[in-house]
N, C-alpha and C positions, 0 to 999 in steps of 0.2 A: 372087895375093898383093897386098893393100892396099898404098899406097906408105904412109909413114907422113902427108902430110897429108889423104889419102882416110879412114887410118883415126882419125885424129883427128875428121875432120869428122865419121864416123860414129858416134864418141862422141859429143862435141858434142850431136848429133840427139837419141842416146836418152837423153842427158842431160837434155832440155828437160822441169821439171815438178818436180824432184828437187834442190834449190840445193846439197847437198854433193855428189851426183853432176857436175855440172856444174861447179862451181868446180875440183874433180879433174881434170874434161876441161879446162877450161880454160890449169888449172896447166901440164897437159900442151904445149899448144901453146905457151904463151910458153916452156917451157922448149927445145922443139924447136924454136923460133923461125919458129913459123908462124901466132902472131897478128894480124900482120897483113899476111897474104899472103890475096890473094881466093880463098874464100870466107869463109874465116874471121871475119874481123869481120860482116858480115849475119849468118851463121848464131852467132854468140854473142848478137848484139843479138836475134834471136827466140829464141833458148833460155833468154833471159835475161827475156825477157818473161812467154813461158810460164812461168816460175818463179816470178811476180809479183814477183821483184824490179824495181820499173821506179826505184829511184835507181841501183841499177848497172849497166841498161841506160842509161841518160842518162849516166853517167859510160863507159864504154866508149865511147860514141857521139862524145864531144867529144874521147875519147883518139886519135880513130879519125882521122889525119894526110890519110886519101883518102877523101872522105866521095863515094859514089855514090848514086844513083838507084835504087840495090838496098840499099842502108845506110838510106838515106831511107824508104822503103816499108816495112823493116821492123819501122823504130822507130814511125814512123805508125799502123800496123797495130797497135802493142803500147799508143799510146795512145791510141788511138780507142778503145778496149776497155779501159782502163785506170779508176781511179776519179778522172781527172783531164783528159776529154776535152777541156777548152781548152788544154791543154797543145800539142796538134795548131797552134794559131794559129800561136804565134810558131818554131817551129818548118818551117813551111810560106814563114812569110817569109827564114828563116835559108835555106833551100832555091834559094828565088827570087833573095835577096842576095845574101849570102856566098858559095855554092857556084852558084849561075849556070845552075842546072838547071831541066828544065820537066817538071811531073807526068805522068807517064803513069798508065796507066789503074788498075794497083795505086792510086799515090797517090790517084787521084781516090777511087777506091772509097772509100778509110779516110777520108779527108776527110769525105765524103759521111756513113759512119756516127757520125764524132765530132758534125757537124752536126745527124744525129738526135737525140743523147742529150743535146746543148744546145739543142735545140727553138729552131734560130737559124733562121727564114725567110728572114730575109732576105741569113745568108750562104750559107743552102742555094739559093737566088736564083742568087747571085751565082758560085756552085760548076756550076747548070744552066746556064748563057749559056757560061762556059769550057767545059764540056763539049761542047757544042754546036759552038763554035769550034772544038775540038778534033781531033785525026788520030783520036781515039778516040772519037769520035760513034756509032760505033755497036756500041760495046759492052755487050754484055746483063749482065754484072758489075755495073757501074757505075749502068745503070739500076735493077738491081733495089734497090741501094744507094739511088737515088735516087727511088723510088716509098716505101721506109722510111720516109724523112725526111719527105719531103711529109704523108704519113701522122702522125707524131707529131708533125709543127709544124702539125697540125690542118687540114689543106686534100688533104682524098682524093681532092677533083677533079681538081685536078694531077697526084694521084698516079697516077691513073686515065688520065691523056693518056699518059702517059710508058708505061704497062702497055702502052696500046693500040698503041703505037708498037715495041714489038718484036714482031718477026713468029715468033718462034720460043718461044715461052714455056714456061719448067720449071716445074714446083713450088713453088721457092721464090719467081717471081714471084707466081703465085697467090695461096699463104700470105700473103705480104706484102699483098697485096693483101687479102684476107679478113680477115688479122688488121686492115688500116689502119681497116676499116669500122667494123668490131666496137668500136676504141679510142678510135673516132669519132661512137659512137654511133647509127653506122647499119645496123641489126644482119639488120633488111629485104634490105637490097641485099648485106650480106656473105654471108646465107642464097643470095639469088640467084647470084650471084658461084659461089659455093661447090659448088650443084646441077650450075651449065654448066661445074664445072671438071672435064676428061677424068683420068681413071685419079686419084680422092681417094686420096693416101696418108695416112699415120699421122700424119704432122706436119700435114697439112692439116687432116686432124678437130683431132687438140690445139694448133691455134692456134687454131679457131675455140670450141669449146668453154673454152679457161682464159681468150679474150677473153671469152666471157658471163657467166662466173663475175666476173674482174673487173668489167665493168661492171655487175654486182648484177641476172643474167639468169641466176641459178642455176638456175631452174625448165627455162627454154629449153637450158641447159647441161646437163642432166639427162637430159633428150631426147633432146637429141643423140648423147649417149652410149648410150643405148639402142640409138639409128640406128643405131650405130656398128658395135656387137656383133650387131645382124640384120646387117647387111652382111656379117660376118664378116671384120671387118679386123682382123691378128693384130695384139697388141699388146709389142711385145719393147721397149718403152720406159717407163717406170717415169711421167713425165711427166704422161700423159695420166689415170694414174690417180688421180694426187694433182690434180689439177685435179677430177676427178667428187667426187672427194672432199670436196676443196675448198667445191663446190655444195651438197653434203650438209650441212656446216657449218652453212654462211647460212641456207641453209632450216631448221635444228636439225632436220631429219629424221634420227632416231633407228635407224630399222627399215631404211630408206634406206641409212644411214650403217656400218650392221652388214654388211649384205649385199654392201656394196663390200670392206668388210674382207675377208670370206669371197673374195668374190671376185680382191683381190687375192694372197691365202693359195693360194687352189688355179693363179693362175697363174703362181706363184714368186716372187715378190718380198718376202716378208716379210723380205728382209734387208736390201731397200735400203731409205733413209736417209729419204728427201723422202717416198717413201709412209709410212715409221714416223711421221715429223713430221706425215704430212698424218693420220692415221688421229687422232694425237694431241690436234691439234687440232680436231677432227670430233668427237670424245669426250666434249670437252673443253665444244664451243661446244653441244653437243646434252644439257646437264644430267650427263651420265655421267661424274663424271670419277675414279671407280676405275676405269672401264676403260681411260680416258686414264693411271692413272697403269701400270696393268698392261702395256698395249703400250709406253709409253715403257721398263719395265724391260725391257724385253726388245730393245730397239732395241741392236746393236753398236757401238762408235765412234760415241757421238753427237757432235757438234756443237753450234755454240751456238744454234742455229736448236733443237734439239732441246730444249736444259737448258732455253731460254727460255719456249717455246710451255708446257713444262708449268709452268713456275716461274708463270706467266701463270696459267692456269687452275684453277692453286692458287690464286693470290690472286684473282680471279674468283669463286671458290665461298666465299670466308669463309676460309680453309685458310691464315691469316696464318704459323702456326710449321710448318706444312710446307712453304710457299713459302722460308722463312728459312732451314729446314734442307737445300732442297734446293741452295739459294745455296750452303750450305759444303761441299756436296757438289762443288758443278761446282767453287769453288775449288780445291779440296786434288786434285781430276782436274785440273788445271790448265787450265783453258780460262777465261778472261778474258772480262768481265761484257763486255757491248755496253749503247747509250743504251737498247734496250727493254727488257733486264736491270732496268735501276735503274726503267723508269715500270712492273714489276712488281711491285718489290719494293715502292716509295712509295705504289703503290694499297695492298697488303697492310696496308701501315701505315694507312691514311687509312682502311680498312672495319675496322680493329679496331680504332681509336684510339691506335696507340703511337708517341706523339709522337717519344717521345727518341729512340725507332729509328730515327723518320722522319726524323729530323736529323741522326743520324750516316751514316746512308744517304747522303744527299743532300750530304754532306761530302765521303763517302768517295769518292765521283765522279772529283773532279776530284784532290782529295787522294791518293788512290792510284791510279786509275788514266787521269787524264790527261782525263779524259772532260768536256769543257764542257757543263754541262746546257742541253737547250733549252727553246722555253717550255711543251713538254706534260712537262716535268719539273717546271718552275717553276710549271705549273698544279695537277699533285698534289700537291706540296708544301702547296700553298697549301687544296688541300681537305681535307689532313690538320689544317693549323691551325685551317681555319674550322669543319669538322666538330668539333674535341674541343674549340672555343670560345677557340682563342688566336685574338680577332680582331682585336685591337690588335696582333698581330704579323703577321696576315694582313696586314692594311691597311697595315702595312711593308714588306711583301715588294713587294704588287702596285706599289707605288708605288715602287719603288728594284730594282726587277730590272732586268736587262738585255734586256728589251723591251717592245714596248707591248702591252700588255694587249690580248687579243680578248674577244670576247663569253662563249667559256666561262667565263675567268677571272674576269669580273665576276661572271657570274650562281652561280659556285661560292660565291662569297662574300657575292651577296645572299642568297641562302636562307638560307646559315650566319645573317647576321643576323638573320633571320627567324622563323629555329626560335629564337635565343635573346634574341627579344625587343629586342632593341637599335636603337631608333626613329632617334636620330639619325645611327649611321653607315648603316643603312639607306636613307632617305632622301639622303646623301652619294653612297652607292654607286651607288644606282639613278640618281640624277643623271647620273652618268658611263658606266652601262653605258646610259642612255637616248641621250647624244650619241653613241654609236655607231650607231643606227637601227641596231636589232639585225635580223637575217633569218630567228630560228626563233618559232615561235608559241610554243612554251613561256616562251618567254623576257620576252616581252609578256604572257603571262599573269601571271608572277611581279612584273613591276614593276608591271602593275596591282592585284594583290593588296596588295602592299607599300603602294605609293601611297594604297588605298581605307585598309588597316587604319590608317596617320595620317592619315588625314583630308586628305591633299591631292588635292580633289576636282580642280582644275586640271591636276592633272598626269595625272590619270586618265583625262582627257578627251583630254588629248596623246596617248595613250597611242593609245587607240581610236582616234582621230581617222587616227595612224601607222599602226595596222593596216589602215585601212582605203583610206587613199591606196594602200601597197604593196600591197592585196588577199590581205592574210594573216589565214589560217581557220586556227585553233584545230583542230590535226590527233587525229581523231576516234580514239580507243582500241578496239586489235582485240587479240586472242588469237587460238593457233592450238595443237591439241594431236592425235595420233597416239594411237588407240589401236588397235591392231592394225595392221589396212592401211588400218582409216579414216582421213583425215585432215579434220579440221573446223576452219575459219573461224569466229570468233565476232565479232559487232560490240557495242560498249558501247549500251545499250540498245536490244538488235534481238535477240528470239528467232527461232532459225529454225522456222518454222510446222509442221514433222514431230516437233518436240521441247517446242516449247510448254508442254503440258501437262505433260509428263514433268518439264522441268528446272523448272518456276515450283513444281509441288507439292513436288521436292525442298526446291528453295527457302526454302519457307514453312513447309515441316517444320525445315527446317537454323535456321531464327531461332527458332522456336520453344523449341528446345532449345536454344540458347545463349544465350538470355535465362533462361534456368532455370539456365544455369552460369555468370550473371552480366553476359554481353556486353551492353553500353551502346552503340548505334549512334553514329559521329563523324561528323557530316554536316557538319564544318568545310572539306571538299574541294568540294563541292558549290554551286557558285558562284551556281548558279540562284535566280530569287526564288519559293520554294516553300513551301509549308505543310512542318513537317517529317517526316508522316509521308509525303508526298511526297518529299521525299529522302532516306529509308529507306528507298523503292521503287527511287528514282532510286541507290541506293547497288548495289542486287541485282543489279541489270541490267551493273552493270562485265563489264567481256567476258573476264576471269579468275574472274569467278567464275562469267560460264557456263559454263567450261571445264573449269575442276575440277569444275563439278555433272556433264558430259557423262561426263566421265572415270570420278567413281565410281560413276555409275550402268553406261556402260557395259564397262569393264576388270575383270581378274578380280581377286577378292580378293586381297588383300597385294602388287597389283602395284605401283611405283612410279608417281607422278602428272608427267608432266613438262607443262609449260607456257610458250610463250614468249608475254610481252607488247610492244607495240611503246613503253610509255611507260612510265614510273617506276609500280612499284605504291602506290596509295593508303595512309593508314595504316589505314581502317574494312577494307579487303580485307586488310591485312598482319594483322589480328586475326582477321579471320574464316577465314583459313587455316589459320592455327595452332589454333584452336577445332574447322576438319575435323579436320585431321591424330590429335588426339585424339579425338576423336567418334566418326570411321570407321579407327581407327588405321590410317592410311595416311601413308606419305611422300610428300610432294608436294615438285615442285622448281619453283620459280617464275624464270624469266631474264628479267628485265625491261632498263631501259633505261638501268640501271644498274650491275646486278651479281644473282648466284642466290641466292636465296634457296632454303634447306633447311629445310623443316616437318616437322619428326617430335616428335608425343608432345606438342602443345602447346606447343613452342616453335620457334625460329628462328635458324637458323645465323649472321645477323647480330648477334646479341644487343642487340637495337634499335637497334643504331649503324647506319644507314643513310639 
């Protein structure tokens, strides 16, 4: 028989996670008046944790008349892990202060992790020296805590003394370790790390694996996971799948992306939550997105991880009133918009032009639900105005928002001038995104364009002159497209020699007959100083439209054309697609560097707003 504060405290416990559960157990104790008799206050400050309420753990904490070193620890532990990790500082000193106590090794730990998640070196520094001083120097806890940090405050080499120095290593040092490489960019030495680690478990492969996938090593990610499944390592964690996944995405490997599906279906997970979101977005980013919207219907208790990623990749494919509609869907489910919620719904508006939406949107933020927009809010915003030609309100915004303009926001709004002709703020603009010595070559390419088309040869010459102190090349235009289990590379002006013939006679058939149904070649993108039936050549050779020729020569009829490009597609290509699509009546889906373009039937799912 439980006394009753054993069986309180065991409420308590299984109350931690469940806020009316707990508040109940709570009740309970002050009413039996064993609030604050030891254990009870620790074990409320972590059940209250785990509840995410952390303003009522902070308020119990100060309520709390005998604050210990087990009080301390658990409130630490609840914000080191909280979404307010310097909260740990002054807290830490209230400890040292007020209450007169010296960390032991719990505290050191949770210190050590709020350290990681504020990428402090040099308090994580000053955390390693105390330790060291410390009666707990040689705790593997706290180490492994502290090979994290080093790890995210960008210095693995540290991280890597500290590993070397416990003579007894588990797993999760390892991990730590592999993951620290991998986030570090050192993806070499995490591989090697990885091979010499005895008995790889399952967290071991999905930390090293969702590291490659983040640092844009999806192909390497890919592989591993292959490894993974010859090894025959079971998988009872949902994790690692939406990470393979994940890789399938970036790559928009379609065939790739299906078969992980399948394979997540036959090893039972189709009802969890992170693989429905990850398959969704895999769907989504690989041109498919009926099948994105079909596995989202089917997902249980979504999430806003869930309503978003598709709300996304609606407005992503053109799909402005099904992004709109599916907004009033998650509303009236109650689940409350997040900051990527609204840069979904603002792109929608800005690729279909609907300004007024895009204003009320962008109102309704803060206005209802509290949400300060940031500046990749303030940046859609603003390419919805410059796209439908309010540029005299564009030119308001950028200059009176609440921050300072980066280089995407300028150059959203020099092009906008661009496409409408407007010499003077043109030249305004690019003045301003020039003193930013901008960093991407696209971006030099456009102020030099701007600059040549008025005549300001001096500024053209800055221009160049810029690119070529920084040694920034003009990043070359590639396609890549799946047709079967083939996968083909294409480079903008570079046939590959086994196709040559095949895709250039396509080619030269394909202009033929669209010059008979009217097509005027636009060699206005073609910078080169060429004769122009040289850049009519030079227009053939784009590395999307080797792609699509690869495709319908060889996919089977009536199959869909998917294609991804690494740069904005051109307007002469954005015609000549539309011209297949009816020609060969085939769908093609273009995902460029902007947003998918849908061809069917001679036209295009942007309806030239792009």
């Amino acid at each position: 028989m439980l006394s009753p504060a054993a069986a309180a405290a065991a409420a308590v416990r299984a109350a931690a996670g469940s806020p009316r559960s707990l508040r109940r157990a709570h009740a309970r104790l002050i009413k039996e008046g064993l609030a604050q008799h030891p254990p009870a206050p620790a074990l409320l400050v972590s059940a209250y944790a785990k509840s995410r309420l952390l303003p009522d753990t902070r308020l119990l904490f100060d309520e709390t008349p005998r604050r210990d070193l087990h009080l301390y620890s658990s409130l630490l532990a609840a914000v080191s892990h909280s979404e307010s990790p310097e909260l740990v500082l002054p807290l830490l000193r209230r400890m040292l202060s007020a209450d007169a106590l010296r960390p032991d090794h719990f505290v050191l730990a949770s210190i050590a992790s709020a350290t990681a998640r504020l990428r402090s070196l040099c308090l994580g520094k000053q955390l390693h020296g105390h330790f060291v001083a410390s009666p707990y120097s040689s705790d593997d806890v706290v180490k492994s805590s502290l090979i994290d940090m080093y790890c995210k405050c960008g210095v693995p080499d540290d991280a890597r003394k500290v590993f070397d120095s416990i003579v007894a290593k588990n797993s999760v040092m390892w991990t730590a370790l592999i993951s620290g490489y991998v986030l570090n960019g050192r993806s070499d030495e995490a591989l090697e790390l990885f091979r010499s680690m005895p008995g790889r478990t399952l967290f071991a492969w999905t930390a090293l694996i969702s590291g490659f996938v983040r640092s844009g090593e999806s192909v390497s990610a890919v592989k591993l996971f292959v490894d993974m499944r010859r090894d025959g390592v079971s998988i009872d964690d949902a994790f690692v799948l939406s990470s393979a996944i994940g890789g399938a995405a970036d790559l928009a490997a379609h065939v790739l992306g299906r078969q992980l599906h399948s394979l997540t279906m036959r090893l039972g997970f189709s009802s969890s939550m992170i693989v429905g979101n990850a398959v969704v977005d895999m769907y989504s980013k690989c041109s498919d997105i009926h099948s994105a919207r079909e596995v989202f219907e089917e997902i249980t208790g979504r999430d806003i991880i869930s309503w978003t990623t598709m709300l996304v990749g609606e407005a992503q494919h053109g799909r402005a009133e099904e992004a709109f509609s599916l907004y009033d869907r998650m509303v009236l489910a109650g689940v409350k918009p997040n900051e990527v919620t609204f840069v979904g719904l603002i792109y929608a508006c800005s690729h279909a032009g609907l300004v007024q939406k895009g204003r009320q949107l962008f109102d309704s933020m803060k206005g209802e639900y509290g949400i300060n927009p940031r500046l990749q809010h303030y940046t859609c915003y603003l390419d919805l105005l410059s796209r439908s030609g309010h540029l005299a309100e564009a030119e308001e915004l950028i200059t009176t928002m609440p921050y300072v303009p980066d280089e995407a926001t300028w150059a959203s709004l020099l092009s906008a001038c661009k496409k409408y002709n407007n010499a003077e703020m043109s030249i305004r603009v690019a003045d301003n995104l020039l003193e930013l010595r901008p960093k991407y070559p696209s971006t030099y390419v456009l102020l030099s364009n701007v600059y040549a088309v008025n005549g300001k040869w001096d500024s053209v010459d800055t221009v160049r002159k810029l690119m070529a102190d920084m040694e920034i090349r003009k990043e070359p235009g590639y396609s890549w497209i799946e047709v079967g289990r083939e996968f083909r590379l294409f480079h903008a002006g570079e046939v590959p020699i086994d196709l040559r013939e095949e895709i250039l006679g396509f080619l030269e058939e394909l202009v033929s007959e669209m010059r008979q149904r009217g097509y005027v070649p636009d060699t206005s993108s073609v910078m080169h100083d060429l004769e122009e039936h040289e850049k009519e050549h030079h227009l053939c050779l784009h590395s999307e439209r080797l792609a699509v020729a690869f495709g319908i020569l060889r996919s089977p009829l009536g199959s869909v054309i998917r294609v991804v490009k690494n740069l904005r597609v051109c307007n002469d290509c954005h015609t000549v697609m539309k011209f297949i699509s009816e020609i060969f009546q085939r769908k093609i889906i273009v995902r460029d560097a902007s947003r998918f373009h849908h061809f069917e039937g001679g036209k295009c799912s942007c309806s030239e707003f792009w």
